[in-house]
MIGU-146034 format. One line per 4 residues: number of its first residue (from 1); their letters; for each residue x, y, z of C-alpha. Coordinates in nm, 3 decimals. Layout:
BEGIN
NUM) a) X Y Z  ...
***
This chain:
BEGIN
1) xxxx) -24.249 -4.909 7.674  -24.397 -4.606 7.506  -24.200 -4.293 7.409  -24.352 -3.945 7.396
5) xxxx) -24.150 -3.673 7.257  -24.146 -3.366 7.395  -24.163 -3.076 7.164  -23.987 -2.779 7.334
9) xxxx) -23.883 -2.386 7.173  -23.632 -2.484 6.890  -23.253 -2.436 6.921  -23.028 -2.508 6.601
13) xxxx) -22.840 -2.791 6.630  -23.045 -2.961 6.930  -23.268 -3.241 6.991  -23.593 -3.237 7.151
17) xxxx) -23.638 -3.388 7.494  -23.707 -3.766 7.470  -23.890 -3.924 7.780  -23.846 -4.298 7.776
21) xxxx) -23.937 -4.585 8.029  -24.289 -4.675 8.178  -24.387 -4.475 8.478  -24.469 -4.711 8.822
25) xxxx) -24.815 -4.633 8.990  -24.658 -4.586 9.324  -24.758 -4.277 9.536  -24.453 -4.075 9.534
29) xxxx) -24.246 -3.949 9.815  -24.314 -3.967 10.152  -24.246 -3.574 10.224  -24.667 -3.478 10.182
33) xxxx) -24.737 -3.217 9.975  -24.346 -3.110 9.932  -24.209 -3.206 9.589  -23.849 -3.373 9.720
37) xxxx) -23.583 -3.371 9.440  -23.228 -3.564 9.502  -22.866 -3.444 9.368  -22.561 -3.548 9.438
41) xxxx) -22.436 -3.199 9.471  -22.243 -3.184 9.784  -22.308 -2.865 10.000  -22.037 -2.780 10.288
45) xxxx) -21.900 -2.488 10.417  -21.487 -2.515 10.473  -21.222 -2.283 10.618  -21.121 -2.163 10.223
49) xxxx) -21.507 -2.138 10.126  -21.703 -2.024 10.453  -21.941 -1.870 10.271  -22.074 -2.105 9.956
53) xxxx) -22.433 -1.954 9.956  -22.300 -1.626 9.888  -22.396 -1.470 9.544  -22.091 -1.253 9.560
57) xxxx) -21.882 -1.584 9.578  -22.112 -1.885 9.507  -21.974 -2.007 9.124  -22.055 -2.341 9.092
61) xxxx) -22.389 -2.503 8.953  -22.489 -2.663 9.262  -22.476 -2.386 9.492  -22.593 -2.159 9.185
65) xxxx) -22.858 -2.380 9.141  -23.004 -2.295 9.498  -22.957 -1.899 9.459  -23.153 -1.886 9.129
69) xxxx) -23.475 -2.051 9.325  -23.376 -1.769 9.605  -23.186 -1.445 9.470  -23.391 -1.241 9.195
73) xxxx) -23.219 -1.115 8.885  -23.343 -0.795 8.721  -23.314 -1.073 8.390  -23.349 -1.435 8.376
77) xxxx) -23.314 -1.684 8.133  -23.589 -1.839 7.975  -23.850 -2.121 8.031  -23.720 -2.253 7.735
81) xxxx) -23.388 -2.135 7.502  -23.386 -1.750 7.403  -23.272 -1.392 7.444  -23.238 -1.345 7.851
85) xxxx) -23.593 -1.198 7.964  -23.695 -0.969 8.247  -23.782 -1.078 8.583  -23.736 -0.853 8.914
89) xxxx) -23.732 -0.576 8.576  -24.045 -0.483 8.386  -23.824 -0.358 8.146  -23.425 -0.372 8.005
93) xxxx) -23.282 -0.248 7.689  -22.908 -0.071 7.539  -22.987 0.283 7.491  -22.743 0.359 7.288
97) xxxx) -22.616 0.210 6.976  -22.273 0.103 7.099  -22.368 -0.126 7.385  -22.265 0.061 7.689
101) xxxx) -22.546 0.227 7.843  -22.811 -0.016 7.985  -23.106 0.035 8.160  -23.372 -0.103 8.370
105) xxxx) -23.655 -0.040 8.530  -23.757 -0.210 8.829  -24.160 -0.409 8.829  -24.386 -0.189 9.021
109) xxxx) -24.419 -0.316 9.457  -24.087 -0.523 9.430  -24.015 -0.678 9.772  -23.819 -0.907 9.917
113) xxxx) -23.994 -1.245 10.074  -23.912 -1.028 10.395  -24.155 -0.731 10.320  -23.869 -0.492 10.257
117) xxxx) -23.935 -0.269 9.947  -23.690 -0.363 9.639  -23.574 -0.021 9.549  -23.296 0.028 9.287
121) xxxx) -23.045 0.119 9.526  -23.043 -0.203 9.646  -22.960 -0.334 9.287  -22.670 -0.092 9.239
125) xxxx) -22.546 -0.205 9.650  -22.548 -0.594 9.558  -22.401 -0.550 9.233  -22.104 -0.291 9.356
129) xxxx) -22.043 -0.539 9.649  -21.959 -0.813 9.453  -21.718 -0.619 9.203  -21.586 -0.441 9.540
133) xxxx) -21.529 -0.816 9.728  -21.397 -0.976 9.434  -21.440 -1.323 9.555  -21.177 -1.607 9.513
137) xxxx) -21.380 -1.809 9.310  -21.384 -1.519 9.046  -21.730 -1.515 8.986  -21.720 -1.132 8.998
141) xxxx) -21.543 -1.115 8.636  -21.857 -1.191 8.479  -21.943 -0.812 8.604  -21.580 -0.657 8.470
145) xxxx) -21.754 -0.463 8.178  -21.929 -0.246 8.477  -21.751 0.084 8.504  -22.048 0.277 8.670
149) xxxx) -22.403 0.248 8.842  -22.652 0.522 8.822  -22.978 0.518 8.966  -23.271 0.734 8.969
153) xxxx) -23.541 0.742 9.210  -23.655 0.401 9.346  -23.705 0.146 8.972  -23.434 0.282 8.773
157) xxxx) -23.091 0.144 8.743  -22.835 0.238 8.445  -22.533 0.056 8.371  -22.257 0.255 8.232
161) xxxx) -21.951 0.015 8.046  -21.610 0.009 8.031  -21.637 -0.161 7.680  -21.943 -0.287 7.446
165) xxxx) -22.078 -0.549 7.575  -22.359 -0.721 7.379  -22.378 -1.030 7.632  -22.422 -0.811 7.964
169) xxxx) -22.817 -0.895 7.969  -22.707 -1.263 7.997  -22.447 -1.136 8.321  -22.773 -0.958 8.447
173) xxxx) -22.942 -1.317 8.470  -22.722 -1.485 8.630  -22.644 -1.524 9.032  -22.393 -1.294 9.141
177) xxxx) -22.607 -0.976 8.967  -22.859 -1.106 9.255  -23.009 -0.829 9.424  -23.000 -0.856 9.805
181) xxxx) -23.091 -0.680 10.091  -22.828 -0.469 10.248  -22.965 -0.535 10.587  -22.890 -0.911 10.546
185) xxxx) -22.547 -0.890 10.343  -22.291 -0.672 10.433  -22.128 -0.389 10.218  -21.739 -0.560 10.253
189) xxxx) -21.795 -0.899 10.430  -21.928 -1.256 10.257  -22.212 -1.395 10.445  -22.081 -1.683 10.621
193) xxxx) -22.308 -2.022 10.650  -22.616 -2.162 10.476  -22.848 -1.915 10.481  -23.012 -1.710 10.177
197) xxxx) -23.209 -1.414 10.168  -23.403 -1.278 9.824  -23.719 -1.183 9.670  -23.725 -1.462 9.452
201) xxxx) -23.995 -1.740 9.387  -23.872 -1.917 9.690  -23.733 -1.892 10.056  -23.499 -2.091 10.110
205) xxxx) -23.409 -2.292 10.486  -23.117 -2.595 10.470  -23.120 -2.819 10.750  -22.740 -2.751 10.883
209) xxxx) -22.506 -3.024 11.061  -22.185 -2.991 11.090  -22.034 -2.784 10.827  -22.262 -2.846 10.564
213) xxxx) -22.647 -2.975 10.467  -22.795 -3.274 10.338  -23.128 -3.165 10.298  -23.274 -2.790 10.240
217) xxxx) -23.629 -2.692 10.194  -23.775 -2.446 9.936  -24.128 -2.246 10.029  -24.263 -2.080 9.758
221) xxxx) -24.246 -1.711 9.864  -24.597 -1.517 9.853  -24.392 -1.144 9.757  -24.266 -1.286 9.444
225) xxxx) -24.326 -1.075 9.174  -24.163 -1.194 8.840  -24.120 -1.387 8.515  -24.193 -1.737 8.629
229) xxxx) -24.521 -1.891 8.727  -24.479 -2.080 9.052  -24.619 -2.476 9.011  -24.599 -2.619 9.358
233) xxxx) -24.583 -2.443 9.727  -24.267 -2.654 9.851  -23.961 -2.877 9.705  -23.729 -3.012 9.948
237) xxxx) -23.383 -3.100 9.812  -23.170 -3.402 9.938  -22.841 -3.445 9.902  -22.723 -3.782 9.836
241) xxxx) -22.361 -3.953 9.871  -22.367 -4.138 9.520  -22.594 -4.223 9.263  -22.656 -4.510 9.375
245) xxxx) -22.786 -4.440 9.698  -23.012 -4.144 9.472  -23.169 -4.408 9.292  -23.262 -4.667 9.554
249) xxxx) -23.416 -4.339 9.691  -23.707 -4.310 9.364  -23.714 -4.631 9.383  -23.877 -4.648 9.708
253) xxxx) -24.042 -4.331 9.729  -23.821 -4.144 9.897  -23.802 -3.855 9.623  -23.986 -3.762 9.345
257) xxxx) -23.706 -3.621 9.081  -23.355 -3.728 9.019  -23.143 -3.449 8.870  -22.740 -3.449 8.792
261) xxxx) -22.571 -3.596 8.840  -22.712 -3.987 8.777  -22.447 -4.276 8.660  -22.421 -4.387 8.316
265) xxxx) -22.566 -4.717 8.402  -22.843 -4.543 8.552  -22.918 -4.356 8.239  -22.933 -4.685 8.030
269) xxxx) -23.124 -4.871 8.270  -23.372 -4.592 8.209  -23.334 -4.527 7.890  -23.407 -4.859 7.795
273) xxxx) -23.677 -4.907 8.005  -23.554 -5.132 8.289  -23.685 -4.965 8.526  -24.091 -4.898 8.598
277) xxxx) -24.032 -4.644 8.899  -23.931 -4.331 8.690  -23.949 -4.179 8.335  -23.633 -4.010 8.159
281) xxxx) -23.610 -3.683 8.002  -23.281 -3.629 7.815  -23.261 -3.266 7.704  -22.985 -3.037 7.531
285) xxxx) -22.719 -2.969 7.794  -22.392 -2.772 7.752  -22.192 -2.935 7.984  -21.812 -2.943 7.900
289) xxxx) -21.527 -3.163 8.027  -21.160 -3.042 8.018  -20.818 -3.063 8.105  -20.681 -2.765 8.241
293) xxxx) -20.325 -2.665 8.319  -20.096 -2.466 8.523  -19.876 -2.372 8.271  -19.629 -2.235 8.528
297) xxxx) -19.598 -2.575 8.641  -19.238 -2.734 8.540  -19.384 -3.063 8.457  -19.597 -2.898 8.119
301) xxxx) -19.502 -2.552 8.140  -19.337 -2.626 7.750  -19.597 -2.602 7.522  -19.501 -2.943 7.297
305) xxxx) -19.602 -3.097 7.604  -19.923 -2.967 7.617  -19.964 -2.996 7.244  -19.847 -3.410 7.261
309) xxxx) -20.097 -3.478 7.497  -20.372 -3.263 7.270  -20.195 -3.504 6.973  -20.250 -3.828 7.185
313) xxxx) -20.606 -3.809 7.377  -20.894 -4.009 7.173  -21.156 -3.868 7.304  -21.397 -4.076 7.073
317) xxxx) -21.260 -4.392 7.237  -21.311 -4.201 7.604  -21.631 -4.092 7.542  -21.734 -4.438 7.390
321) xxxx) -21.625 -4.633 7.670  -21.726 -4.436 7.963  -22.019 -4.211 7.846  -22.146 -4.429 7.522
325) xxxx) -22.448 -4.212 7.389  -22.463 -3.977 7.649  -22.168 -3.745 7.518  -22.023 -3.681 7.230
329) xxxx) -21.623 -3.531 7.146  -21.547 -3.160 7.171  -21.237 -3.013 6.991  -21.289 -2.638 7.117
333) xxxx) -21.394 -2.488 7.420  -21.721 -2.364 7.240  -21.957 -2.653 7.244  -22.053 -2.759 6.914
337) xxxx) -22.449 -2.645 6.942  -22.308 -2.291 7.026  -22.319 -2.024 6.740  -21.893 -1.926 6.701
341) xxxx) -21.807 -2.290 6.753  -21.500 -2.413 6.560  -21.353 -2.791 6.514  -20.985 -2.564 6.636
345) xxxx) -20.853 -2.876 6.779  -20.946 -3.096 6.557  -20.826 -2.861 6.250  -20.481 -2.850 6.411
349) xxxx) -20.421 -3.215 6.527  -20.649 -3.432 6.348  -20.716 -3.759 6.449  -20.466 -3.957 6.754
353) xxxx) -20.068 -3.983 6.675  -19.866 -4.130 6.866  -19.570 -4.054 6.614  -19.669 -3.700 6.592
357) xxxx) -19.698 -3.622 6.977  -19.306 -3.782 6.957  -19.174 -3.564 6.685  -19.371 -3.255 6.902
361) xxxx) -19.147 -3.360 7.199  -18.842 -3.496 7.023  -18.821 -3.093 6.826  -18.872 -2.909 7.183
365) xxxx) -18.572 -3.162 7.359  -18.830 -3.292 7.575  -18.731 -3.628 7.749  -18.997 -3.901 7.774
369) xxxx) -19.144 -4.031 7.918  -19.316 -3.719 8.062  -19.391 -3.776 8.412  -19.747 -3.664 8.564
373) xxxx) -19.968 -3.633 8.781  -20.389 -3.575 8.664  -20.629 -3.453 8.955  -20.968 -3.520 8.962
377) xxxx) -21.214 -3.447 9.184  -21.406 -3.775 9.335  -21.813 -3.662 9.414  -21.881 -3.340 9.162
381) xxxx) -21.944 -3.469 8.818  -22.020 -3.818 8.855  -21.933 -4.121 8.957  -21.803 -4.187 8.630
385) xxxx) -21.519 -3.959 8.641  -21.286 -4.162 8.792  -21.363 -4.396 8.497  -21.295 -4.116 8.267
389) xxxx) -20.932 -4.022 8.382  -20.831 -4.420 8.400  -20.912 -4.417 8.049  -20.724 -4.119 8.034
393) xxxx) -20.405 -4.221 8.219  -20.393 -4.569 7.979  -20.403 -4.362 7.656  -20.179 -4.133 7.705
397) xxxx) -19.940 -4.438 7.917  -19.981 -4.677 7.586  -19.836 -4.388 7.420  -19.486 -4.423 7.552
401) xxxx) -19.433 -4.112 7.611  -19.624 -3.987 7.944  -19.578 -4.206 8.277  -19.930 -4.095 8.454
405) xxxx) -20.102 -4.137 8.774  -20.383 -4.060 8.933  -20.515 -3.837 9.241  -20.912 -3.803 9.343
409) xxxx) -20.995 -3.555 9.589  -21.319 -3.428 9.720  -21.464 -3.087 9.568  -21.426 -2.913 9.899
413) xxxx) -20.992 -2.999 9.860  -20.974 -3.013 9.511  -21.135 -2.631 9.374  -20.910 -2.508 9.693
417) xxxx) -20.591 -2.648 9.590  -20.660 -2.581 9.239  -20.699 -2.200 9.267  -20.361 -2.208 9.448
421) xxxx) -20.183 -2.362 9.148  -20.103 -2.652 9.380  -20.203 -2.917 9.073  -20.028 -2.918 8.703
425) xxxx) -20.278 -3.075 8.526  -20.677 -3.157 8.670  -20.969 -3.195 8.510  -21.259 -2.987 8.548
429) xxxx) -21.623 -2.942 8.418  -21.845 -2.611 8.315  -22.165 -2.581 8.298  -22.244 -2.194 8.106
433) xxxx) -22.363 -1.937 8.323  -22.584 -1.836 7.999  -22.609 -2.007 7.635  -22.299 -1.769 7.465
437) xxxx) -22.000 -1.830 7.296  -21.830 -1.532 7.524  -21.929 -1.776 7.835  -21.686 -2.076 7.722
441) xxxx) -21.426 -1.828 7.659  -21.372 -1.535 7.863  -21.451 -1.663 8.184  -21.074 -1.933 8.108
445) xxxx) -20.901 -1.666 7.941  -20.982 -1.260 8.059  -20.836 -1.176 8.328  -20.903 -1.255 8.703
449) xxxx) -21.055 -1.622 8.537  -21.226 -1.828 8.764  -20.958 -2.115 8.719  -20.684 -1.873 8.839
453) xxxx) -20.476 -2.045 8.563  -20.151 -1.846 8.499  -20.242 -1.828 8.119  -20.264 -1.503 7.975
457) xxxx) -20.280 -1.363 7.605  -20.284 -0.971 7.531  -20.408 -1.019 7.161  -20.751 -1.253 7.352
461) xxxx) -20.787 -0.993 7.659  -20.721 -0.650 7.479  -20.849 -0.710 7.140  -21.011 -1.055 7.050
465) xxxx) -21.294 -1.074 7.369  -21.366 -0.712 7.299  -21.404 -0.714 6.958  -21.649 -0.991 6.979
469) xxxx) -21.890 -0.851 7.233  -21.920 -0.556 7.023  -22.134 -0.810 6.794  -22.502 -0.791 6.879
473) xxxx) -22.551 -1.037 6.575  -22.362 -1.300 6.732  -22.280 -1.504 6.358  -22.058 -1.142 6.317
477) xxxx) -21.888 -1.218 6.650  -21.742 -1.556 6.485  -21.417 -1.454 6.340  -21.284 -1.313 6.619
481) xxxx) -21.438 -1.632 6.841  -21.262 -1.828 6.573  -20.910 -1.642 6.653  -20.970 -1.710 7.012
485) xxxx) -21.053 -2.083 7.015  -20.763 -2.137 6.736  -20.475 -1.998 6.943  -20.617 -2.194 7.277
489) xxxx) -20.534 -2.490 7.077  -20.222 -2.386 6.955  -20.105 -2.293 7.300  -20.318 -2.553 7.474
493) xxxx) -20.390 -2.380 7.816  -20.714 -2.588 7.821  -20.769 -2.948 7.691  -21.125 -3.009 7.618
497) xxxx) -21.293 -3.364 7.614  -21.616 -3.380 7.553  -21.998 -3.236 7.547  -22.269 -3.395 7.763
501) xxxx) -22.590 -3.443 7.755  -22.808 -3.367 8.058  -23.106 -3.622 8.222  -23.357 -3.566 8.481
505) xxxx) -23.575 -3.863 8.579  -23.885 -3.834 8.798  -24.175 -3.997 8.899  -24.462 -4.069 8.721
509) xxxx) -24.698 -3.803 8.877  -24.476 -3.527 8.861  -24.519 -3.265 8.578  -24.292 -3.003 8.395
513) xxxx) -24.018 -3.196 8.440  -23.885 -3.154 8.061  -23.839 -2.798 8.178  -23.648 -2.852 8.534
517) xxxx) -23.317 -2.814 8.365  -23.260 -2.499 8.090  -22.963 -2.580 7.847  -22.755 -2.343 8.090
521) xxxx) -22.832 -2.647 8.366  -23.040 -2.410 8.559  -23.246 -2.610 8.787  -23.602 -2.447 8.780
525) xxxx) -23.798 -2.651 9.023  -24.113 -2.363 9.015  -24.204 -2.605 8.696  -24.236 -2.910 8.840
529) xxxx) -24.638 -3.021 8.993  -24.791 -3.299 9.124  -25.024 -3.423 8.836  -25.208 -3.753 8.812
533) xx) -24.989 -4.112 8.864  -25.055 -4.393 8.532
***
């Protein structure tokens, strides 16, 4: 087996891409000229989420993942790792120096794959109809800093603040700041169903049964005018039931490109070489896994039960026997590659105790063992979650002092329920909508979060979140960061677990794949090509 590695834009802390295993000869998928790309990202449309393709509602990477090929953003994130860059903009800047006036002007002939002009009213209409919709999923709050929209004539947009708000170019790049056309979307009404309308490097068509899709096709749209060069004319993505079934798919020839989420056992098979179909690429990632908690709940709405469990969980042993090499422990919700990271957890509790968890419970008159439920959802991170929370339930059992089981439920049940509050404790995972401290904090803790967790702290809404996106220089944002991620493990809203990796394997005549996946998990399939099989 030979290993290449692949030398990408630098980011402190993070490893290169590595591709390992030997690529097969074979001729690729059986879809002609179409690039076809599997995921085990499940795509339905239910009675509580009837419209998931929505940009004012869609907040999940799966579904996000489609409206970045399809929705332009006046910024996007990088090729590589960076400052945000412009896209359906030719130009974006603060214009003032307290970071609440920002303005853009739109590229010259913007239009939508439809023909429609792109004007900058349309900008300001997609933008105030997702603050004015305010979505369930709570996607919306990563626009809260908006207090006003100004345009003038047809390229110019200005954003007026509420706050400073250094990290608003990032908010700019990501889905629900898509601009759409109002004669597709309505002003007060989510667009129901599968289908997506933009002016972004693709069009976008799913093939719909039932209530959901298993397979969706990307053209590469001829109006696009943007950041991104455009490597192939069609992908078609196919949605597979597990893993497994995704990787008897490359194997044959079926599809081109595995992306997330593929099994641990999949990875070392790869990794090692065992398999001559496909090559790895393992890249950063900033994938997080937590605990979260309704801490209105009775069963852990006392703190010292919170904190025991925090006191108990190994998460080197979890991460050693589920993820091995492909993870590594987190002890704040800021991962550790992230500049404002802090060890709070760690600082606080240290390493597993038993006999500290019981002196937590035994001061607060707690009487163990501590009965509970964890929920975890069964086909949206993995097929190795359900390994995860065993591992889970036996630590914090062994203990003596929690009596857990277990619940699995599918995604399209479990995000439901868990916005109502109907679950005490559940795990979850979060993939950054950009690479910034402000992203693994506010979006748990502001108000309106996306978890709709009862959890609220005046001195993190009102002072600490402000303070720090008044930082430009985000190394002078870290004290108050610091503050932040210290008190969520002192009150332990949020139990985090671990930091992934993140793996795409394809086969071996397809190029750019070390760049199909930005740090933020942002599929990019405009960089993959058909090159040469050897």
């Amino acid at each position: 087996m030979n290993r290449k590695t692949l030398v990408l834009p630098a980011v402190a802390g993070l490893l290169t891409p590595v591709l390992a295993a030997c690529g097969g000869s074979s001729s690729g998928s059986k879809s002609g000229d179409a690039i076809v790309v599997g995921t085990t990202d499940r795509f339905t449309a239910t009675n509580d989420a009837p419209a998931p393709l929505d940009p004012a509602y869609a907040y999940d990477v799966g579904t996000w993942n489609i409206l970045r090929q399809t929705v332009q953003t006046l910024m996007a994130q990088p090729k590589g790792e960076g400052d945000p860059v412009p896209d359906a903009a030719e130009s974006c800047s603060f214009t003032d120096s307290g970071s609440e006036r920002y303005a853009c002007k739109l590229r010259d002939g913007l239009k939508f794959a439809s023909g429609d002009p792109v004007t900058a009213k349309d900008v300001k209409y997609s933008i105030e109809r997702a603050l004015r919709i305010k979505a369930s999923s709570g996607v919306s709050s990563l626009l809260n800093t908006i207090d006003t929209i100004e345009t003038q004539g047809d390229r110019e947009v200005i954003f007026h603040l509420k706050t400073a708000d250094a990290t608003f170019p990032y908010k700019l790049s990501t889905p629900v700041a898509g601009i759409i056309n109002p004669n597709d979307y309505q002003k007060d009404k989510l667009r129901d169903g599968f289908q997506v309308d933009g002016s972004g490097p693709y069009t976008f068509q799913a093939d719909v049964s039932g209530n959901g899709f298993t397979t969706a096709t990307f053209t590469k749209n001829p109006n696009y005018k943007g950041a991104v060069k455009v490597n192939n004319s069609k992908v078609e993505l196919r949605s597979f039931d597990d893993a497994d079934a995704m990787g008897a798919a490359i194997d044959k020839g079926d599809i081109d490109v595995m992306t997330r989420t593929m099994s641990p056992a999949q990875i070392q098979k790869l990794d090692a070489g065992g398999d001559n179909k496909a090559d790895l690429v393992d890249m950063p990632g900033l994938e997080i896994r937590y605990l979260a908690f309704n801490t209105n709940a009775p069963s852990v709405k006392s703190k010292a039960v919170r904190q025991a469990m925090a006191q108990i969980v190994d998460r080197a042993a979890l991460v050693s026997k589920v993820y091995g090499t492909q993870a590594e422990p987190l002890y704040s919700l800021v991962p550790a590659t992230i500049t404002g990271h802090s060890n709070s957890f760690f600082n606080k509790y240290g390493n597993p105790s038993v006999d500290k968890a019981k002196a937590l419970l035994s001061k607060a008159g707690i009487t163990t063992p501590v009965k509970l439920t964890l929920h975890y959802t069964t086909d949206h991170y993995g097929s190795a979650t359900k390994k995860e929370f065993e591992v889970l339930q036996q630590q914090l059992n062994d203990s003596g002092l929690f009596d857990v089981s277990l619940q699995g439920h599918t995604w399209d049940t479990f995000r439901p329920a868990e916005q109502k509050g109907q679950y005490d404790v559940y795990g979850m995972g979060w993939f950054p909508d950009f690479p910034d401290a402000d992203n693994f904090l506010a979006p748990f803790l502001d108000k309106d979060n996306f978890l709709g967790s009862p959890y609220s702290n005046t001195t993190i809404q009102r002072t600490l979140i402000p303070d720090s996106r008044r930082e430009a220089d985000r190394l002078a944002a870290a004290k108050s960061l610091t503050a932040i991620q210290d008190t969520v493990a002192d009150d332990v809203p949020i139990l985090p677990l671990w930091q992934g990796k993140q793996y795409v394997a394809a086969r071996s005549d397809i190029t750019g794949v070390a760049y199909a996946l930005n740090s933020s998990s942002t599929l990019q399939l405009w960089e993959l090509g058909r090159g040469v099989s050897g």
